[in-house]
C-alpha angles and dihedrals in degrees: 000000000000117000093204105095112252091243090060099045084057076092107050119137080235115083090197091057087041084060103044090048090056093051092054090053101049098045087049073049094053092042093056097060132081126241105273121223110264084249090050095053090058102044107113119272119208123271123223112176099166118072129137114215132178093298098077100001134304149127081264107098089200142349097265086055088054096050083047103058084043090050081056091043099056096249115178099174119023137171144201118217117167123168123268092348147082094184089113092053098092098043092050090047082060099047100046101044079053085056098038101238120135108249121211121180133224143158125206126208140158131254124188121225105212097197086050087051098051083044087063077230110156119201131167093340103072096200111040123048121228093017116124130198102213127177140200113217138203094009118211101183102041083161098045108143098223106044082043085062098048086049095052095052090050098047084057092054076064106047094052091056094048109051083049081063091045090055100042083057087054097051092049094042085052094046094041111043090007094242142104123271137195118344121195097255089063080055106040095040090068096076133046108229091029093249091157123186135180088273091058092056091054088052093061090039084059091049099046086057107062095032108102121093113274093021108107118173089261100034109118080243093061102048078048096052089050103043097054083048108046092030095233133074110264107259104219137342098260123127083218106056096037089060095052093038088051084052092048102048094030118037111020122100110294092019125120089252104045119134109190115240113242112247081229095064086063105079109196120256094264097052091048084051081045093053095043100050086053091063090053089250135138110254102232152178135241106210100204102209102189109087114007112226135209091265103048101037096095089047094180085058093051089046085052082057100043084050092063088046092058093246113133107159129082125193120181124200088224089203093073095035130088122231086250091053090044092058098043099058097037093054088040086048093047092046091059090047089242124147111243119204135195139212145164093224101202094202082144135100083237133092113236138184111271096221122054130216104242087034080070093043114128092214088052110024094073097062092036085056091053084061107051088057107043087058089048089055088046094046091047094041098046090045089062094038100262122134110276130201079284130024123232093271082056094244117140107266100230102245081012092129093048104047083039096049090048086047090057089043087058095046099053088041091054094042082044097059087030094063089035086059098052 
């Protein structure tokens, strides 16, 4: 038997040694608590479908770690959703059938509206106008050739302009401590399929940062070293919030380090939906919650808009949303007759909670809940050829939620007796 604690194996280059360590530790997990009454068992969980690993970028240092925090937490219903990849789908599915938790699938990119963007009309994106964070939920065809393709071209447009940031880091570290900085390998080695994203480029940064010899993150070198580089005093010692304030006086527009996004990179709205439906998925929307912009701010307006899009699904991440703007978008989402779904999202340095406040919100939960069925059923049916929430041209299947919503009944009762019998 391994020395290396499990949690620590969650991490493991080895995906078959990420998995057994996760068994260990939900059975250890099974076996502390105590038998629940029969009434108890079958009380609703929370649900969280929208969470980034290493894949794209997060705190989880793999898929097995993720299903592992949500097997803690109490998750019924979870789902992976890395940008422009589906890599971490089949380890997740393993994990989280070995926790008995029910796994649903989703990517997230990014789409740009050119009339928005000449409108000035920002949406869920605070600081561009016209860009859209779109996502593709409960995703039937992970493998499928062509949207394997798209994603592969996006992700490119990635991976150029990050290794430019990469190599602007390097220059100034060069001209302004006289040594090299980051190299590629530092970026790309963080994560396992080299899916690199902006993030990844302030973590080596960070790194970089604090790697010669006698300059540990604290020493007054260090905090000299950063400061001449970034340009600002460090602001605390913490991993965390030295990634994000590198990001933000680095590398962001109008910083030493920026490196400008190619338009191409941007697909429209209806080649994102057209991605999207060839991976079997549902085509939806991010609400962003804080702040609310211009365009979101009528939000039964903007869902008049999505609805011309083809896009008829919302999912909210609660722990940036007010109870006011809960409760708008759920009732506005329950009006349409559109399925609404919640995450936590985890795209941060920092490790969160994987439940929210208003996500466990009785006046909330229930609907969430509804959701994250339904997407399960569409996810389940569509894989076996069978009608989804959506068909494969993304029009509404007449009867579509509620065969999809009893199919993901089915499926969390089965995993349910399924974990109570190992």
């Amino acid at each position: 038997m391994s020395t290396v604690p499990a949690t620590e194996r969650l991490a493991a280059g080895d995906v078959e040694i990420r998995l057994q360590a996760l068994r260990e530790l939900a059975a250890s997990l099974t076996a502390s608590r105590p038998a629940s009454r029969p009434e108890a068992r079958a009380s609703p969980r929370p649900t969280n479908v929208h969470v980034h690993t290493n894949h794209s970028f997060g705190v989880f240092r793999s898929p097995s770690e993720a299903v592992w925090h949500a097997a803690q937490a109490g998750i019924e219903v979870f789902g992976i959703n890395d940008f422009f990849t589906t890599a971490g789908c089949g380890e997740f599915a393993r994990a989280c059938a070995a926790a008995g938790i029910a796994a649903v699938f989703g990517v997230e990119c990014v789409a740009i509206d050119p009339r928005l963007a000449a409108e000035g009309l920002l949406v869920n994106d605070p600081a561009n106008p016209g860009k859209i964070y779109l996502t593709g939920k409960g995703i039937a065809r992970p493998d499928d050739a062509l949207a394997a393709a798209e994603l592969a071209r996006l992700r490119g447009f990635q991976e150029r302009r990050n290794r430019e940031l990469t190599a602007s880091a390097d220059a100034r570290f060069r001209a302004i401590l006289g040594e090299p900085g980051p190299t590629w390998d530092d970026v790309s080695g963080q994560t396992p399929a080299g899916n690199t994203t902006e993030r990844h480029v302030a973590r080596a940064i960070v790194r970089a940062l604090a790697a010669p010899v006698g300059r540990p993150v604290g020493s007054a070198a260090w905090a000299s070293a950063y400061e001449r580089v970034v340009g600002k005093a460090p602001p605390s010692q913490v991993d965390a919030e030295l990634q994000n304030h590198v990001r933000s006086h680095l590398l962001k527009a109008g910083k030493p380090c920026y490196v400008a996004e190619d338009p191409a990179a941007f697909p429209t709205v209806a080649g994102l939906r057209s991605l999207y439906l060839s991976l079997g998925s549902i085509p939806t929307y991010p609400v962003l919650g804080d702040p609310i912009t211009d365009g979101e701010r009528d939000i039964a307006s903007w869902c008049d808009r999505l609805d011309g899009w083809g896009f008829r699904a919302l999912e909210l991440i609660p722990a940036r949303n007010t109870e006011p703007r809960m409760t708008a978008v759920v009732a506005e989402a329950t009006r349409r007759g559109w399925p609404v779904f919640d995450g936590t999202e985890h795209n941060t340095p920092a490790m969160e909670p994987m439940t929210t406040r208003w996500g466990l919100d009785e006046r909330f939960r229930p609907r969430l809940r509804e959701g994250a069925l339904v997407l399960l059923g569409h996810q389940r049916r569509v894989a076996v050829g069978s009608s989804g929430y959506v068909d494969a041209c993304g029009d509404l299947v007449p009867g579509g939620y509620r065969a999809c919503l009893d199919a993901g009944v089915t499926a969390v009762d089965e995993i349910g007796r399924f974990a109570r019998q190992g």
